[in-house]
N, C-alpha and C positions, 0 to 999 in steps of 0.2 A: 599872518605867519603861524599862528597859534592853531587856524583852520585846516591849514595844511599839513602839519606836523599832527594833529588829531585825526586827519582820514589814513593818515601813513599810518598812523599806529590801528586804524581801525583795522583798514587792508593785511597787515601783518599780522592782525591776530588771527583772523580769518583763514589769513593760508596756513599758519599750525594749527588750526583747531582741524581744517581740511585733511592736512597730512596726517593727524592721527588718527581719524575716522579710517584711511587710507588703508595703514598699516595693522587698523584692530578687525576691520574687513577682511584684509587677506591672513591675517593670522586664526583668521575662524573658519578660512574656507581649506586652509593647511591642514587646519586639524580634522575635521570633517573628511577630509579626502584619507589622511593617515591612519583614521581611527576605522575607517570599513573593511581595506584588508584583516584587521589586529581581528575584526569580529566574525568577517566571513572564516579565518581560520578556526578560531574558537567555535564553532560550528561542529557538535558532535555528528560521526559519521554514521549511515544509515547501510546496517549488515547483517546479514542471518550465516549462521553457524551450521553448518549440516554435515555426516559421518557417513560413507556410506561402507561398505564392504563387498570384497571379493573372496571367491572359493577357486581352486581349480584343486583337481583330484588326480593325482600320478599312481600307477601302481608300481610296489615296491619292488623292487629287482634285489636286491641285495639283505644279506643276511646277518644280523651281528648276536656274536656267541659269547656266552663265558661258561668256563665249564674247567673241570682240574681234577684234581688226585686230594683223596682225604684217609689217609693213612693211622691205623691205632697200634699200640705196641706197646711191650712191657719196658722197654727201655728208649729214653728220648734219643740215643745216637742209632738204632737200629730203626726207629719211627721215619726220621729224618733221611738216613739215607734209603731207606725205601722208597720216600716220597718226592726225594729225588731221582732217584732212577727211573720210576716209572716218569715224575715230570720231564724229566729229557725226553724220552719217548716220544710222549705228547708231543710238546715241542719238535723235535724233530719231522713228525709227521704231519704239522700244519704248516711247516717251514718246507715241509717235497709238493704242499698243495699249493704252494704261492699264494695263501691269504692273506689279506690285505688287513693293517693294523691290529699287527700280533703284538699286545703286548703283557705284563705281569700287574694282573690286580690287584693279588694277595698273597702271605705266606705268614703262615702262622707255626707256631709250635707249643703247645700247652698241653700240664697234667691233668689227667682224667681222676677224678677221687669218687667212690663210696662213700654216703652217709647211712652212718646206721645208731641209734639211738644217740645223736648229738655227738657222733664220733666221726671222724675224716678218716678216711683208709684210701692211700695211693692204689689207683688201679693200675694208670699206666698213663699213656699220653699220646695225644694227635697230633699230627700233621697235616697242614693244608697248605696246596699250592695250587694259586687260579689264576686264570689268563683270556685273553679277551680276547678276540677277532670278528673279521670281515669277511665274507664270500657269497658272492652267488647265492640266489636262494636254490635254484635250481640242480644246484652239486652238494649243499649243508648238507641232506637226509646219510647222503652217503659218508661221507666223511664225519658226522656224529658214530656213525659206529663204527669206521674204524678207529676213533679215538678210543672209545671205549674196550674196543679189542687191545689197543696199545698201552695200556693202563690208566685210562680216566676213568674215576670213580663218581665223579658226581656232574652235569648238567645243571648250572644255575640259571640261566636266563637266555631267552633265545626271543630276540625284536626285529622286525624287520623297516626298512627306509629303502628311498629312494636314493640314485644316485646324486652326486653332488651338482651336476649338472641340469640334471631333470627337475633338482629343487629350486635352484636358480632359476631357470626359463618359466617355470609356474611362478615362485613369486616375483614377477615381471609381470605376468597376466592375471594374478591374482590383485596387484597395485591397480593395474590399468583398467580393470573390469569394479573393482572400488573405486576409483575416481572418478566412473564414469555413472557409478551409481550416485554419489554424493552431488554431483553436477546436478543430474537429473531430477532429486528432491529437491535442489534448491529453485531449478526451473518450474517443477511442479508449484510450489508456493506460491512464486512471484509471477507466475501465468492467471493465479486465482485470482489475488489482488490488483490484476493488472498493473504489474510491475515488472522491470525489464534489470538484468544483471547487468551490473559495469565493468567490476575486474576484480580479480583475487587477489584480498587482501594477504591473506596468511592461509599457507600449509603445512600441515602436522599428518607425518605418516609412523602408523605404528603396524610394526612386521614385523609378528613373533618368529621368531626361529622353529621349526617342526619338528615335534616330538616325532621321535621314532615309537614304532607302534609293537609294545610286546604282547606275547602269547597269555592267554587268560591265566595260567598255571605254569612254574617253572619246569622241567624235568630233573628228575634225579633218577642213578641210574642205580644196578644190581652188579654187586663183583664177580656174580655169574651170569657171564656175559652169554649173549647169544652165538649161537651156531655161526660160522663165516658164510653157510648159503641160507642164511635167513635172509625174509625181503626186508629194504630199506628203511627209514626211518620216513615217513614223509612230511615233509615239510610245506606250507603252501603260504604264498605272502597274499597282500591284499590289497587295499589302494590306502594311498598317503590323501589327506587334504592340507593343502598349505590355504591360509588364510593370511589377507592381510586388510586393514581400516585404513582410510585416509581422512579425515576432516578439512574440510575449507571452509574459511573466510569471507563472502561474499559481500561486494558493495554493492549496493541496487540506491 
């Protein structure tokens, strides 16, 4: 009895010592399976960063002016309404040519003073009234002098741009012709090393806005104006470039 009761207990220990082997077995091969994802992820990615850029070149159609009345006088309400009357004028007469974003720059009115051996002496005082527009580059030359006929005394800046449209459609081909540059260094690269692109990680597009392109020198004009059958003023615009960078991200 005592033989039998001694193999029971043998057999019995035997199949726990079995079952835990069992369970330390698969608890290892658990972790083993769970722990490769966790390291395949941790796996930093393999990418090159490359910029490329695009030009296109529009020429500019359009003309943007500022120009006004700058009036002196021995008294500020006589200064004033002179430089108002002549500024209506102006105004009026870029308002019968339909230009496009007329609007008022500036207006000023201050005294004029004499220094003379650390002394102020009131001279008098100016008036200024400026205004800004749009037109055509090909009609500005004319309609500069007849401002000037109409009582504008001074020309401050004259820049020319494209239309809003024409700058749109360029930077559209400006992006598309840099993307396609930034592509191709990074092809170039990964050709060398025989190495092949996977997919774009990240894109970063920077698309300045285009300056408009001023004349080297502003004009300023003479309050003795020219004759009415003198010739035109000319005016000539020239080409816009819009540019734009695109940078990608590449996984290879």
């Amino acid at each position: 009895m005592n033989r039998l009761l001694q193999q029971f207990r043998s057999r019995g220990l035997s199949l726990i010592l079995l079952s835990s082997l069992i369970l330390i077995v698969g608890w290892s091969l658990r972790e083993r399976v769970s722990l490769a994802p966790a390291m395949a992820q941790d796996a930093p990615l393999q990418t090159i960063t490359v910029t490329g850029e695009g030009t296109q070149s529009i020429p500019t159609t359009l003309t943007e002016v500022q120009l006004g009345v700058e009036v002196e006088g021995k008294t500020a309400a006589q200064v004033q309404e002179d430089a108002a009357r002549r500024s209506t004028a102006v105004v009026e007469l870029l308002r019968s040519r339909d230009v496009e974003k007329l609007k008022t720059t500036g207006i000023r009115l201050e005294p004029q003073y004499n220094y003379n051996e650390g002394k102020r002496t009131l001279r008098g005082y100016q008036a200024l009234n400026l205004v800004s527009f749009r037109m055509p580059t090909d009609e500005v030359g004319n309609l500069l002098d007849e401002a000037v006929q109409a009582g504008a005394t001074r020309i401050d800046s004259v820049s020319f741009t494209a239309t809003d449209s024409a700058i749109a459609q360029a930077q559209k081909e400006a992006l598309q012709a840099a993307t396609l540059d930034a592509q191709a260094q990074a092809d170039a690269v990964l050709s060398t090393l025989n190495l092949q692109s996977q997919s774009v990680i990240s894109i970063q597009i920077n698309n300045a806005t285009p300056p408009v392109m001023p004349l080297n020198e502003a004009f300023r004009t003479q309050r003795n104006v020219a004759a009415s059958n003198a010739p035109s003023s000319p005016v000539i615009g020239g080409e816009q470039d819009i540019q734009a960078r695109v940078t990608l991200q590449i996984q290879y």
